[in-house]
PQR file with spaces between the fields and no chain letter, atoms N, CA, C, O and H, PARSE charges and radii, in Angstrom:
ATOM       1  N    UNK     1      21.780  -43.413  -21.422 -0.4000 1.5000
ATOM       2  CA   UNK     1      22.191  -42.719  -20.234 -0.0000 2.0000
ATOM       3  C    UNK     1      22.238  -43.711  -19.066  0.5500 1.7000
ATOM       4  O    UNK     1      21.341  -44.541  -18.923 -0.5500 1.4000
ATOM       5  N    UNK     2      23.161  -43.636  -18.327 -0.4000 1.5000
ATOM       6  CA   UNK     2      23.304  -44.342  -17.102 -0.0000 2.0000
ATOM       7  C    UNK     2      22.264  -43.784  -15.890  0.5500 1.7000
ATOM       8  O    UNK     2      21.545  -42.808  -15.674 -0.5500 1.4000
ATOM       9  H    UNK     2      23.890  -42.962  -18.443  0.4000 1.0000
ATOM      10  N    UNK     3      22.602  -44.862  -15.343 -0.4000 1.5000
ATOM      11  CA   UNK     3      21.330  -44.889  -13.912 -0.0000 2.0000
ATOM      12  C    UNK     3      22.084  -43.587  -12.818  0.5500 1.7000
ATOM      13  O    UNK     3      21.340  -42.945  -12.076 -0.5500 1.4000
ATOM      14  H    UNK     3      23.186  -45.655  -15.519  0.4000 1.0000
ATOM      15  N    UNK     4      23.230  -43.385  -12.834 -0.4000 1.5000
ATOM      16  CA   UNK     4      24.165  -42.592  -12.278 -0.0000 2.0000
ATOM      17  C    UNK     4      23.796  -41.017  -13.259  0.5500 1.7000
ATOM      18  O    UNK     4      23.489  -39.908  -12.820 -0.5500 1.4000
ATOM      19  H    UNK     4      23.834  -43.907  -13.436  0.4000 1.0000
ATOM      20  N    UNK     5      23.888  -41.253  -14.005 -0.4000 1.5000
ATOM      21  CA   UNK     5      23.976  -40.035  -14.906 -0.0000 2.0000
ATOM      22  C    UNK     5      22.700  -39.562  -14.660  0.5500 1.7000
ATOM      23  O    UNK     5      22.692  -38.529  -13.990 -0.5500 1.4000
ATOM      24  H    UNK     5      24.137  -42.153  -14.362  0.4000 1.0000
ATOM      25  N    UNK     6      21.699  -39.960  -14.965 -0.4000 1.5000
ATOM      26  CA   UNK     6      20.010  -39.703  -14.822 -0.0000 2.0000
ATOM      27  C    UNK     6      19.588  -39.333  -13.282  0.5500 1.7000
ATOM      28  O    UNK     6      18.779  -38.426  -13.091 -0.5500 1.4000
ATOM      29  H    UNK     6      21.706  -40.799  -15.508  0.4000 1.0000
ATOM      30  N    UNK     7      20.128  -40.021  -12.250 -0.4000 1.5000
ATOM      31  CA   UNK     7      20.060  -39.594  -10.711 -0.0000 2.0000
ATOM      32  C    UNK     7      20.578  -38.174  -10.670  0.5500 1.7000
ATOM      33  O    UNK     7      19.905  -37.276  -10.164 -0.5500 1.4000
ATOM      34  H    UNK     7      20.786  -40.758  -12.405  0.4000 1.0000
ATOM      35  N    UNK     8      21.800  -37.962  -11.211 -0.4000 1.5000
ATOM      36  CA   UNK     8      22.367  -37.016  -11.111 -0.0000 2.0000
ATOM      37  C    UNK     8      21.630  -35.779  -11.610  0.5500 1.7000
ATOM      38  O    UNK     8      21.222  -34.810  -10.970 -0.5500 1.4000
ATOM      39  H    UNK     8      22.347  -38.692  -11.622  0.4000 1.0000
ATOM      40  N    UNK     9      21.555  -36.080  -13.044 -0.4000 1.5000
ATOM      41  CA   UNK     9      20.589  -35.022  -13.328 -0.0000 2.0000
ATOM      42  C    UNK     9      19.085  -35.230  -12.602  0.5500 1.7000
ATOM      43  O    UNK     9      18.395  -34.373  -13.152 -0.5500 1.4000
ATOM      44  H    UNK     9      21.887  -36.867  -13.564  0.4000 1.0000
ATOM      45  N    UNK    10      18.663  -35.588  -12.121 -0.4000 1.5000
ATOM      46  CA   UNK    10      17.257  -35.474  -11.379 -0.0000 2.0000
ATOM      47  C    UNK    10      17.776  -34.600   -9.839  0.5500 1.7000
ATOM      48  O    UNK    10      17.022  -33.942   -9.122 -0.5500 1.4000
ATOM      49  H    UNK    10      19.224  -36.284  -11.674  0.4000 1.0000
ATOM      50  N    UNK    11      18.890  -34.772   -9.675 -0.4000 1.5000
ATOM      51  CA   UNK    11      19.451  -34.150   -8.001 -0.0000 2.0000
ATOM      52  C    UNK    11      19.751  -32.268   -8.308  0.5500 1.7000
ATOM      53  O    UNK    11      19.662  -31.288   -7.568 -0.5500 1.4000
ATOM      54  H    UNK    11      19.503  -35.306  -10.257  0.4000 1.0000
ATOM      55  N    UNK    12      20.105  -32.432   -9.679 -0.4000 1.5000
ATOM      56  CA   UNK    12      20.689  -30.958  -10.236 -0.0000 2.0000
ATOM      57  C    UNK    12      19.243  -30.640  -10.520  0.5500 1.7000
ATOM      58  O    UNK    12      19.018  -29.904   -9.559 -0.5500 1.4000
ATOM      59  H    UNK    12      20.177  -33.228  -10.281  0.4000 1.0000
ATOM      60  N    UNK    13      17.785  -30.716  -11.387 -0.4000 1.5000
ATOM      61  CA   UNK    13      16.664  -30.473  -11.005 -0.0000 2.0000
ATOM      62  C    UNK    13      16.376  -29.710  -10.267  0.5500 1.7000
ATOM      63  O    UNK    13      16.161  -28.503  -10.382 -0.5500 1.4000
ATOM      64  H    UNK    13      17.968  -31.314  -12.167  0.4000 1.0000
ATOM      65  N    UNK    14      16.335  -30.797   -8.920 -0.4000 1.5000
ATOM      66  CA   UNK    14      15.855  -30.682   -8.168 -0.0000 2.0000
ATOM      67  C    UNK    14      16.192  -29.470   -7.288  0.5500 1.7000
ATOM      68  O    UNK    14      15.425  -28.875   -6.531 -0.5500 1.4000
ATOM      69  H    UNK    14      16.509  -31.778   -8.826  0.4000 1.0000
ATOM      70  N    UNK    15      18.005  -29.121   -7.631 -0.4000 1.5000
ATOM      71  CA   UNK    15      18.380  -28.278   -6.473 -0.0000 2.0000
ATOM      72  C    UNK    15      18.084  -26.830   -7.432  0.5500 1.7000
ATOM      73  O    UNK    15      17.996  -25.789   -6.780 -0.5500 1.4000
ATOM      74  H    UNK    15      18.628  -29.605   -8.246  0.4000 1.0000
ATOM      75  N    UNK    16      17.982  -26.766   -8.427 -0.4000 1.5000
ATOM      76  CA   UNK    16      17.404  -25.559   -9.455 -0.0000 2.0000
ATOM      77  C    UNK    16      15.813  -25.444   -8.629  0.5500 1.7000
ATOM      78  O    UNK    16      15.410  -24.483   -7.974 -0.5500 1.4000
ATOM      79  H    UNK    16      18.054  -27.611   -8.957  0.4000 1.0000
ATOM      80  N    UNK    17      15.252  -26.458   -8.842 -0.4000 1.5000
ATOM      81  CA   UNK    17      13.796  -26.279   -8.823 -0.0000 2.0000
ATOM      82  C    UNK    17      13.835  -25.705   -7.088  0.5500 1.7000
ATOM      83  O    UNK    17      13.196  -24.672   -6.890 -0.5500 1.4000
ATOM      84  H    UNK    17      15.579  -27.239   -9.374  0.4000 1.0000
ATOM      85  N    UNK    18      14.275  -26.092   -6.336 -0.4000 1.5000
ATOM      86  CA   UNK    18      14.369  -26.084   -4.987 -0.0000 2.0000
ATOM      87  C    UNK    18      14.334  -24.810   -4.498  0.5500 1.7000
ATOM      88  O    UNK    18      13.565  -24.306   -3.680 -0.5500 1.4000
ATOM      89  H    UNK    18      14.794  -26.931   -6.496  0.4000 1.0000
ATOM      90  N    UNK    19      15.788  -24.085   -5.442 -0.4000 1.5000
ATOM      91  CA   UNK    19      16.076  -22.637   -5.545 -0.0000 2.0000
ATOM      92  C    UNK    19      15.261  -21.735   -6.195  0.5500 1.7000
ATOM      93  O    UNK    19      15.181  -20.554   -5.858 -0.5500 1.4000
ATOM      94  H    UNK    19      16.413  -24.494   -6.107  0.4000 1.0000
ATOM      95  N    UNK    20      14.725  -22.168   -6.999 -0.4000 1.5000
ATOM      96  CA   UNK    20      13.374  -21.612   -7.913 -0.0000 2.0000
ATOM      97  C    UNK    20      12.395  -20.976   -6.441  0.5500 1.7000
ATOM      98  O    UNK    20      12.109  -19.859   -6.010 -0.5500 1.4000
ATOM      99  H    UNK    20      14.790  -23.128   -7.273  0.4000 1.0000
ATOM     100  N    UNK    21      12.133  -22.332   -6.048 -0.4000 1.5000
ATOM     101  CA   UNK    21      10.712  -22.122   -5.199 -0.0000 2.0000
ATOM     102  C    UNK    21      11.236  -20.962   -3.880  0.5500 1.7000
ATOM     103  O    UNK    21      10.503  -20.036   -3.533 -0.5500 1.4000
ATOM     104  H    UNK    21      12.365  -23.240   -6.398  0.4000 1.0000
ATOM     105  N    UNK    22      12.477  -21.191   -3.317 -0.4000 1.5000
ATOM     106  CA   UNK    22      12.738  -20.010   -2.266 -0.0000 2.0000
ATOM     107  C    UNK    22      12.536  -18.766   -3.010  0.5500 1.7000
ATOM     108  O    UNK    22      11.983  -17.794   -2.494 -0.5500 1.4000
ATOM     109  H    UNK    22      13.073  -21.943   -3.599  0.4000 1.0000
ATOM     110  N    UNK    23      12.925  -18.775   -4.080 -0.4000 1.5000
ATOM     111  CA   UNK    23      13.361  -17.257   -4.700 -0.0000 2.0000
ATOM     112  C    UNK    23      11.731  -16.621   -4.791  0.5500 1.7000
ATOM     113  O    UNK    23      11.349  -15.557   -4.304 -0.5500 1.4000
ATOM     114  H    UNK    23      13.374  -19.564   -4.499  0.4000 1.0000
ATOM     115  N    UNK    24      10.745  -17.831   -5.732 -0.4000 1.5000
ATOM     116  CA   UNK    24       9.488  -17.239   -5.429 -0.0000 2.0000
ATOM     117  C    UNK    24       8.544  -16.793   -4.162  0.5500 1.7000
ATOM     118  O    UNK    24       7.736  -15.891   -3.942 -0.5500 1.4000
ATOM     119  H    UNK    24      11.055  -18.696   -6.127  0.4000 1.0000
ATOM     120  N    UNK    25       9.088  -17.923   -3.442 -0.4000 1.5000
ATOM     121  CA   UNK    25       8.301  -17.686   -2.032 -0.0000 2.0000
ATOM     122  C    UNK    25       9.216  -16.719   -1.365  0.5500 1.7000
ATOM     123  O    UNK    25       8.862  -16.892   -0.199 -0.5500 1.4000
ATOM     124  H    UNK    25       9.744  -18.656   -3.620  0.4000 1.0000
ATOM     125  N    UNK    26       9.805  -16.153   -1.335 -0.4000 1.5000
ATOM     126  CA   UNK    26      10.468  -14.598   -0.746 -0.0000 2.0000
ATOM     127  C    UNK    26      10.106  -13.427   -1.742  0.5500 1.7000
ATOM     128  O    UNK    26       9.582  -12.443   -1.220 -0.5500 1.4000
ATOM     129  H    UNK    26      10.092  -16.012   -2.283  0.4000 1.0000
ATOM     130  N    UNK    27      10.330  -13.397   -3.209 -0.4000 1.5000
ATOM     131  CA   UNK    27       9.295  -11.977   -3.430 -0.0000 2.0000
ATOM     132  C    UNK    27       7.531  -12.149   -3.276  0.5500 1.7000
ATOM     133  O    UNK    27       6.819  -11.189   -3.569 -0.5500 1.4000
ATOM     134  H    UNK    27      10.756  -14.196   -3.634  0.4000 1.0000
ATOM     135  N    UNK    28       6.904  -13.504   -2.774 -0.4000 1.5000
ATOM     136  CA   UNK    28       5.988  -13.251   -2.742 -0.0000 2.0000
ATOM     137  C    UNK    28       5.648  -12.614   -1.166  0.5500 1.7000
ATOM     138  O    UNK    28       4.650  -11.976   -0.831 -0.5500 1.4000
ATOM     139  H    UNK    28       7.482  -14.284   -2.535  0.4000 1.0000
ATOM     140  N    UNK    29       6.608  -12.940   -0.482 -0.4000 1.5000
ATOM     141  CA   UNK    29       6.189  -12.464    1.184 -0.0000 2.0000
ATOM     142  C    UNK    29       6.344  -11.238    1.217  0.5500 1.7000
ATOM     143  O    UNK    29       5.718  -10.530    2.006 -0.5500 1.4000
ATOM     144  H    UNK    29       7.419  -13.458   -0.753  0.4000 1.0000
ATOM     145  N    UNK    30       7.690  -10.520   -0.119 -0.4000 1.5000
ATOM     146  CA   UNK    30       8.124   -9.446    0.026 -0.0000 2.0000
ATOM     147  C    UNK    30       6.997   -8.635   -0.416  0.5500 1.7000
ATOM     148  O    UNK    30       6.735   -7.535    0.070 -0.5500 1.4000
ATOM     149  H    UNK    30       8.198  -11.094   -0.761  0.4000 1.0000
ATOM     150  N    UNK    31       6.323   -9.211   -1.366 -0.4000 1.5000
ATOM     151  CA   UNK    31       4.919   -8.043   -2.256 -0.0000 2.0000
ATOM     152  C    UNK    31       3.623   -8.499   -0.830  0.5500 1.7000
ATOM     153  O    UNK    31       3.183   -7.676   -0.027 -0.5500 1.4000
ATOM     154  H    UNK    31       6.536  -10.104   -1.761  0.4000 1.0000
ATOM     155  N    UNK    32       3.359   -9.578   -0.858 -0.4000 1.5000
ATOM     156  CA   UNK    32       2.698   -9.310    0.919 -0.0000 2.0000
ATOM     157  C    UNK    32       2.610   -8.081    1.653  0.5500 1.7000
ATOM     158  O    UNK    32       1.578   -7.437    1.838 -0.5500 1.4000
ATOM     159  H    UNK    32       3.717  -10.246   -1.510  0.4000 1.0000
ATOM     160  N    UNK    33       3.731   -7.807    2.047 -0.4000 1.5000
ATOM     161  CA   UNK    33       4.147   -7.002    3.056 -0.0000 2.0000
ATOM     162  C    UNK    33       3.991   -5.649    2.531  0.5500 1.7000
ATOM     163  O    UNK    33       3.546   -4.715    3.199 -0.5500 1.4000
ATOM     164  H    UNK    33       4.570   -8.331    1.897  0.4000 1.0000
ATOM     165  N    UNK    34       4.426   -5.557    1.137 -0.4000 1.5000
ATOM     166  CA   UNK    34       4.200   -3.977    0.202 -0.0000 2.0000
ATOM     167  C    UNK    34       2.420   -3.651    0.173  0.5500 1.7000
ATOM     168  O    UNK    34       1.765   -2.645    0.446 -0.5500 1.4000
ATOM     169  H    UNK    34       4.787   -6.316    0.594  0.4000 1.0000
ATOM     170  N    UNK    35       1.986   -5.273   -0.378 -0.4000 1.5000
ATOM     171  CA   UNK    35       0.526   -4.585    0.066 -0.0000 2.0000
ATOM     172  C    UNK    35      -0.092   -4.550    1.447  0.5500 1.7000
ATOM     173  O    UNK    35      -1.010   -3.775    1.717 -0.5500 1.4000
ATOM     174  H    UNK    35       2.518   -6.090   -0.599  0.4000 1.0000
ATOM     175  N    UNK    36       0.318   -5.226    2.139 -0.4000 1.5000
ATOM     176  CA   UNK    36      -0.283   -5.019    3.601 -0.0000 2.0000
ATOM     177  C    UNK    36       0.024   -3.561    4.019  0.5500 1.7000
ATOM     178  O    UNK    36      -0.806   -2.941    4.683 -0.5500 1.4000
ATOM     179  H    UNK    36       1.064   -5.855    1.920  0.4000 1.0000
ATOM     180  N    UNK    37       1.422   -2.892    3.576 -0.4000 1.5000
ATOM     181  CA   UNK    37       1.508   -1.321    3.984 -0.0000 2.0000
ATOM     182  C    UNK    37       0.344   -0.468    2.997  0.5500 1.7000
ATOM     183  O    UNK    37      -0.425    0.376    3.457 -0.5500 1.4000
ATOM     184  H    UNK    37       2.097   -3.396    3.036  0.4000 1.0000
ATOM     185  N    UNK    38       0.396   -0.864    1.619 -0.4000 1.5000
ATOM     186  CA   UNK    38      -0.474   -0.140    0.975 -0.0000 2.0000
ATOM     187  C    UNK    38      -2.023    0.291    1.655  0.5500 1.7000
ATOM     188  O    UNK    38      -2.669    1.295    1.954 -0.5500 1.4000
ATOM     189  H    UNK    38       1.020   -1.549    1.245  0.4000 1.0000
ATOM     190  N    UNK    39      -2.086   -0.610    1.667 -0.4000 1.5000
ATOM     191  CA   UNK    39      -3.756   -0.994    2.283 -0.0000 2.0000
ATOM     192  C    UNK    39      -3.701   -0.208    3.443  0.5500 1.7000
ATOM     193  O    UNK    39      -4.492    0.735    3.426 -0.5500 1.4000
ATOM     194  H    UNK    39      -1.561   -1.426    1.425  0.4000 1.0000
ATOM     195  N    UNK    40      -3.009   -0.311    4.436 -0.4000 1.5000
ATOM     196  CA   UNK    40      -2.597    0.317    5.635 -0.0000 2.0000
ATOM     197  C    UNK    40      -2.770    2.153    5.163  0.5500 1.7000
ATOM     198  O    UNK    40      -3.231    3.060    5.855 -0.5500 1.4000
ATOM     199  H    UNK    40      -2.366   -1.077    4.450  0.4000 1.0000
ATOM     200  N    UNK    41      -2.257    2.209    3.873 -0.4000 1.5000
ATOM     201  CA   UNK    41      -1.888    3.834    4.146 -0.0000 2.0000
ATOM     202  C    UNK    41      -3.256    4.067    3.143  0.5500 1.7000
ATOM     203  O    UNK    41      -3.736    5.200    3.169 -0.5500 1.4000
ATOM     204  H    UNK    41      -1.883    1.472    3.310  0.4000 1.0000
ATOM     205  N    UNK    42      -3.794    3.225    2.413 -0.4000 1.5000
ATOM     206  CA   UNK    42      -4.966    3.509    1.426 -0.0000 2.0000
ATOM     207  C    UNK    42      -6.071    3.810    2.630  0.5500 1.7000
ATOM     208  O    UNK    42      -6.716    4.835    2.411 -0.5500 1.4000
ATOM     209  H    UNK    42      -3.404    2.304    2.391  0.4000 1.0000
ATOM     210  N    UNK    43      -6.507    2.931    4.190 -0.4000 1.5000
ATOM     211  CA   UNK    43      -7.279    2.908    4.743 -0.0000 2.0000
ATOM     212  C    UNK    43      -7.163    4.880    5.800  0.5500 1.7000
ATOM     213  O    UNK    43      -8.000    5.753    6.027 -0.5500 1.4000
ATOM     214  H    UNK    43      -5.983    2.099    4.368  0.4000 1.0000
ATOM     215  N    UNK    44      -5.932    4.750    6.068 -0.4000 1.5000
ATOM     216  CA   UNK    44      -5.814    5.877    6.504 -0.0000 2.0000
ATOM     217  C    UNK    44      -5.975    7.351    6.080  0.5500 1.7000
ATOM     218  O    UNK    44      -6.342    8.351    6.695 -0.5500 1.4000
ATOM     219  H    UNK    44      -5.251    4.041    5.884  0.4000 1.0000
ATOM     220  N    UNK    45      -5.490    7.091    4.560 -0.4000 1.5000
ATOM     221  CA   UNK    45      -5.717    8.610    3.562 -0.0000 2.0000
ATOM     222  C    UNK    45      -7.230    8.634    3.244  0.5500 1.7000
ATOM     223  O    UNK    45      -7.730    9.741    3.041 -0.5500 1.4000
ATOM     224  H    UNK    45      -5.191    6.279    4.060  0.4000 1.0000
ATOM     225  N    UNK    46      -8.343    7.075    3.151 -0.4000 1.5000
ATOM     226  CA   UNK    46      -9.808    7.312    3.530 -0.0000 2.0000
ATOM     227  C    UNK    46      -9.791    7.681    4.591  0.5500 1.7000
ATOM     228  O    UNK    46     -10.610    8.599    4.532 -0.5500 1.4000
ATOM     229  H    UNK    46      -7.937    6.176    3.316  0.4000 1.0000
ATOM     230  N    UNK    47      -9.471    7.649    5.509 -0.4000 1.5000
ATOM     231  CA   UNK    47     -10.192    7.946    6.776 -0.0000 2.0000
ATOM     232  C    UNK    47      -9.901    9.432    6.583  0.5500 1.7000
ATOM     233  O    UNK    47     -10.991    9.990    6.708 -0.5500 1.4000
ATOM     234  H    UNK    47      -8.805    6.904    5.558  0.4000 1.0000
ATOM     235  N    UNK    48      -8.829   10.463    6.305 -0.4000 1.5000
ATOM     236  CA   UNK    48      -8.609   11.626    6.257 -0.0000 2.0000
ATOM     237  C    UNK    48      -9.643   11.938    5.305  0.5500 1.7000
ATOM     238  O    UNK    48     -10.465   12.809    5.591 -0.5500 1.4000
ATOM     239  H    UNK    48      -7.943   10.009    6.204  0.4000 1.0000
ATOM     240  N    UNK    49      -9.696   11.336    4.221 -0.4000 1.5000
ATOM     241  CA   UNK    49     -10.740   12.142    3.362 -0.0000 2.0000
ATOM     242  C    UNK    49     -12.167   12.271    4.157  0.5500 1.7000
ATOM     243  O    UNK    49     -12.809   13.320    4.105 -0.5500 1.4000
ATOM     244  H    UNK    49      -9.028   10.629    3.989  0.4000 1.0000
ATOM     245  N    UNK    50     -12.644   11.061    4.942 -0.4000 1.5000
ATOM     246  CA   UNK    50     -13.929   11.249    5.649 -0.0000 2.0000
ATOM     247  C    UNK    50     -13.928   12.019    6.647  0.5500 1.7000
ATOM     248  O    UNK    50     -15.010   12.239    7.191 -0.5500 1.4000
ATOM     249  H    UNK    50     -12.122   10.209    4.985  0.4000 1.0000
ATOM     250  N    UNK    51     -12.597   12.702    7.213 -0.4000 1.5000
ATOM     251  CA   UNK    51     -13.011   13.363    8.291 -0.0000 2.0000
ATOM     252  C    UNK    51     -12.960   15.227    7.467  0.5500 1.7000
ATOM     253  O    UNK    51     -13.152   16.386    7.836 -0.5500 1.4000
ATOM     254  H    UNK    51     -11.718   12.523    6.771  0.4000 1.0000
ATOM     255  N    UNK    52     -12.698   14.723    6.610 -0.4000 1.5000
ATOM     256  CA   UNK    52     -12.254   16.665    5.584 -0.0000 2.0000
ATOM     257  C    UNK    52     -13.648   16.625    5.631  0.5500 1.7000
ATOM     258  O    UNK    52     -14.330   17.416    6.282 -0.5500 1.4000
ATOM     259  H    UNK    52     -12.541   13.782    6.310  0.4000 1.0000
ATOM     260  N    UNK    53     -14.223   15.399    4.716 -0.4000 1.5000
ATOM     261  CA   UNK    53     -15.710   15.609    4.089 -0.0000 2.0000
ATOM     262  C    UNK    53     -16.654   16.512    4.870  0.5500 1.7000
ATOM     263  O    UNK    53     -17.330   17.501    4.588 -0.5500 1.4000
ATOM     264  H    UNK    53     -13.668   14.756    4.188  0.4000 1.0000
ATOM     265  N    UNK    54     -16.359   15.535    6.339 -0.4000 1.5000
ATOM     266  CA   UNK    54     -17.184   16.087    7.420 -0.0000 2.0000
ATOM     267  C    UNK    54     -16.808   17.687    8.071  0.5500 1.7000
ATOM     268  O    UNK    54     -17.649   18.358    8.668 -0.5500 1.4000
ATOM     269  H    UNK    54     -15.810   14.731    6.568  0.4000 1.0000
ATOM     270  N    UNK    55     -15.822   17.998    7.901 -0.4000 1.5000
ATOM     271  CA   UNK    55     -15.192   19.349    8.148 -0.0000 2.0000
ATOM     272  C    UNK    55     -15.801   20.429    7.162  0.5500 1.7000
ATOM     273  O    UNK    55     -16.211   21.565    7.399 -0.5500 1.4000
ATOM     274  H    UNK    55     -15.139   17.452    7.416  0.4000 1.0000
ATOM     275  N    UNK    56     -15.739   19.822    6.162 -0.4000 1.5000
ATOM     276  CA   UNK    56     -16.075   20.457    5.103 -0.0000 2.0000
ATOM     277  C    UNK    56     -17.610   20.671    4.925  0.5500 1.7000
ATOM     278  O    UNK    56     -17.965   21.726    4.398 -0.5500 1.4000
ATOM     279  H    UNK    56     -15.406   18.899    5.970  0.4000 1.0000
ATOM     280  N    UNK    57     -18.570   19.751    5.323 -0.4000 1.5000
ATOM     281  CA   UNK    57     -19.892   19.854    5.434 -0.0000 2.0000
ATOM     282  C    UNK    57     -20.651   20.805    6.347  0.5500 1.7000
ATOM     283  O    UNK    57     -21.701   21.435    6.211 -0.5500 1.4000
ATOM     284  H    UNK    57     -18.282   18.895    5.751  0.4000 1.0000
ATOM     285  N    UNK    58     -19.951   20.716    7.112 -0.4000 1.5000
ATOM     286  CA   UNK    58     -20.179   21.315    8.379 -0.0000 2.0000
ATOM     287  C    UNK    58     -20.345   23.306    8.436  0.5500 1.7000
ATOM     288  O    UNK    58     -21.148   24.029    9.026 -0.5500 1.4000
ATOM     289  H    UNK    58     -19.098   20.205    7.222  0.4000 1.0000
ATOM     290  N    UNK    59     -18.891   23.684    7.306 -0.4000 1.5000
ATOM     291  CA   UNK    59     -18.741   24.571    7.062 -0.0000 2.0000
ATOM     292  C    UNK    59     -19.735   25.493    6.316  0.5500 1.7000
ATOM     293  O    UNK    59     -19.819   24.973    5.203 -0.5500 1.4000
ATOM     294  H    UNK    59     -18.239   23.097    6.827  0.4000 1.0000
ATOM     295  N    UNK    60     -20.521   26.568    6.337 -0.4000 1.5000
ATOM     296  CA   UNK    60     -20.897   27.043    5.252 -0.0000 2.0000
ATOM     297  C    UNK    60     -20.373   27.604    3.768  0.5500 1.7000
ATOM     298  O    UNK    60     -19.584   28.529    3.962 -0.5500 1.4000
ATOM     299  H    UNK    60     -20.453   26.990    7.241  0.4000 1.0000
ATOM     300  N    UNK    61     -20.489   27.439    2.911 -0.4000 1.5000
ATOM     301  CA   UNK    61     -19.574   27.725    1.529 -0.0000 2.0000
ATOM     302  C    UNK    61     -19.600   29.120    1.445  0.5500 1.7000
ATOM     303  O    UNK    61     -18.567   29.687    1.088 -0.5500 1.4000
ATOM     304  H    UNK    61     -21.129   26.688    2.753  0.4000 1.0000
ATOM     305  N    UNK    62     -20.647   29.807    1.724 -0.4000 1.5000
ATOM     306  CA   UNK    62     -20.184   31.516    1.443 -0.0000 2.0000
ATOM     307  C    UNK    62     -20.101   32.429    2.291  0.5500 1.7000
ATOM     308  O    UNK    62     -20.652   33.528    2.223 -0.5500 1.4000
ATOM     309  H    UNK    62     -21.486   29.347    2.015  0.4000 1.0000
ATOM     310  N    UNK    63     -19.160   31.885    3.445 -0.4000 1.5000
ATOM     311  CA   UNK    63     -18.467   32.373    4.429 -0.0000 2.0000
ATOM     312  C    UNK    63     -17.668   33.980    4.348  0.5500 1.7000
ATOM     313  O    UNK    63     -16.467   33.717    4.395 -0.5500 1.4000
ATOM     314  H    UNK    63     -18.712   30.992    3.500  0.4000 1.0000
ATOM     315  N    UNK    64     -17.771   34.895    4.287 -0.4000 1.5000
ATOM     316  CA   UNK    64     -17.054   36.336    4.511 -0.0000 2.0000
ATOM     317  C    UNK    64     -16.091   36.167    5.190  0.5500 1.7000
ATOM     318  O    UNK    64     -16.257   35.749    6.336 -0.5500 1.4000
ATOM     319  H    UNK    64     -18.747   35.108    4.248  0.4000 1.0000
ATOM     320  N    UNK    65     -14.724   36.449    4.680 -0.4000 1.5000
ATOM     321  CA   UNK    65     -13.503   36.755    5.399 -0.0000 2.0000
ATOM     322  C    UNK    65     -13.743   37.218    6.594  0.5500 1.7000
ATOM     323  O    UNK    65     -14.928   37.174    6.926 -0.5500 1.4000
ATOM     324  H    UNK    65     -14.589   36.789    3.749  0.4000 1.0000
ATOM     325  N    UNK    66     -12.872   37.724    7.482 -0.4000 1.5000
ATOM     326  CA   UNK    66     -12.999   38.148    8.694 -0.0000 2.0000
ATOM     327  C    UNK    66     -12.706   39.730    8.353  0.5500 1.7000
ATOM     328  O    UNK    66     -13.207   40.500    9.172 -0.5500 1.4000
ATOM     329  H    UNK    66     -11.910   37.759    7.212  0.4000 1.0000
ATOM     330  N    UNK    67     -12.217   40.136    7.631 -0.4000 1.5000
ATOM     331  CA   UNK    67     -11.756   41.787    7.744 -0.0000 2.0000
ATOM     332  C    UNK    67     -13.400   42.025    6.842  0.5500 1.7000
ATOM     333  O    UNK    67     -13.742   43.208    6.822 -0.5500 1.4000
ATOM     334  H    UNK    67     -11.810   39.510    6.966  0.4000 1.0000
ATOM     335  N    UNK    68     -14.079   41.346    6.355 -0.4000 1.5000
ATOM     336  CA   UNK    68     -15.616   42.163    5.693 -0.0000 2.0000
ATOM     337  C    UNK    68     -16.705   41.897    6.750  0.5500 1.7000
ATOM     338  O    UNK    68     -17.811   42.391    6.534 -0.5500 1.4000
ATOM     339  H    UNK    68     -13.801   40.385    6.372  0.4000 1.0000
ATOM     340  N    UNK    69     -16.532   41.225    7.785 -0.4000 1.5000
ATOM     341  CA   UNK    69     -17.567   40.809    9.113 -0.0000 2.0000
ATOM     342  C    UNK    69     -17.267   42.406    9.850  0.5500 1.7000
ATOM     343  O    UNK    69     -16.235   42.981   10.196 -0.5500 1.4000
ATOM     344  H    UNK    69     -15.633   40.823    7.960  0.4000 1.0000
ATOM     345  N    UNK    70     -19.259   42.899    9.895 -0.4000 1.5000
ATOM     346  CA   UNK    70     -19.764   43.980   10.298 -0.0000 2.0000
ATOM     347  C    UNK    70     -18.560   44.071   12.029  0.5500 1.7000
ATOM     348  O    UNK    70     -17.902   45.110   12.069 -0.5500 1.4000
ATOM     349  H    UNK    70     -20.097   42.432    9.614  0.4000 1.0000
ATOM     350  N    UNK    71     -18.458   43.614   12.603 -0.4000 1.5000
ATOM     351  CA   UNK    71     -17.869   43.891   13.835 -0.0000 2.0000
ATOM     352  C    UNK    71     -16.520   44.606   13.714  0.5500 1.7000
ATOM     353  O    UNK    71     -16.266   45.597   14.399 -0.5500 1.4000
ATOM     354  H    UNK    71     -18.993   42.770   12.571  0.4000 1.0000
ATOM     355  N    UNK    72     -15.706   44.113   12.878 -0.4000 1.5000
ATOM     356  CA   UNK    72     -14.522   44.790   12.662 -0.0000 2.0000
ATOM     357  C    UNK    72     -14.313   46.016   12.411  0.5500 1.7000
ATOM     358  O    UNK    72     -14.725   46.616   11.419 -0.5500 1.4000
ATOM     359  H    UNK    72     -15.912   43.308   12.322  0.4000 1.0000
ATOM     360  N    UNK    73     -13.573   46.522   13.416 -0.4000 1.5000
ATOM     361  CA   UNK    73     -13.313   48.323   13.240 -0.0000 2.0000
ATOM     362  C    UNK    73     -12.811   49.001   11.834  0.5500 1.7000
ATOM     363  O    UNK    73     -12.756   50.183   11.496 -0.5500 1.4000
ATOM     364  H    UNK    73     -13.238   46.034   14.223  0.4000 1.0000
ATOM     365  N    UNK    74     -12.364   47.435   10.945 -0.4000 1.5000
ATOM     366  CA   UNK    74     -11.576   48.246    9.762 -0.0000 2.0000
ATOM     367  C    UNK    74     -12.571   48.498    8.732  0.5500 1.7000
ATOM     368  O    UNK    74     -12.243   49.034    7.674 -0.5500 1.4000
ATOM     369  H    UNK    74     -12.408   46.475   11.220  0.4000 1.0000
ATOM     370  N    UNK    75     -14.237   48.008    9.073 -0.4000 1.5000
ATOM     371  CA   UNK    75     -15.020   48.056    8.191 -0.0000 2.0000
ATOM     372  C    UNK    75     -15.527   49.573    8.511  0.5500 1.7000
ATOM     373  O    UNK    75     -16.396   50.093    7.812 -0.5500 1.4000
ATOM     374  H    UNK    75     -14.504   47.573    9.933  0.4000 1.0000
């Protein structure tokens, strides 16, 4: 192989390999960004669950409807 021929192919390489590396380093910014939203909406749907929890604690569990509470005229 010539010194021409061998440059050449090391330049074609290179511009594969070159293109390689953009292509990876853009779906990796792109999955970045997918998990930075994830995380974002994972932190928020905890925070809803901690504020139910607390809603929910708060509540007594064997609560009477409102139409069986002694005050109501329909009782």
């Amino acid at each position: 192989m010539e010194t021409e021929e061998r440059v050449n192919r090391l330049e074609e390489t290179l511009y594969f390999q070159d293109n390689m590396l953009k292509e990876l380093n853009d779906a990796l910014t792109k999955q970045q960004k997918q998990l930075d939203q994830l995380e974002h909406h994972l932190e928020h749907c905890a925070a809803q669950i901690a504020y139910l929890r607390e809603v929910l604690a708060t509540r007594p569990e064997d609560v009477k409807p409102p139409h069986h509470l002694p005050d109501n005229p329909l009782c």
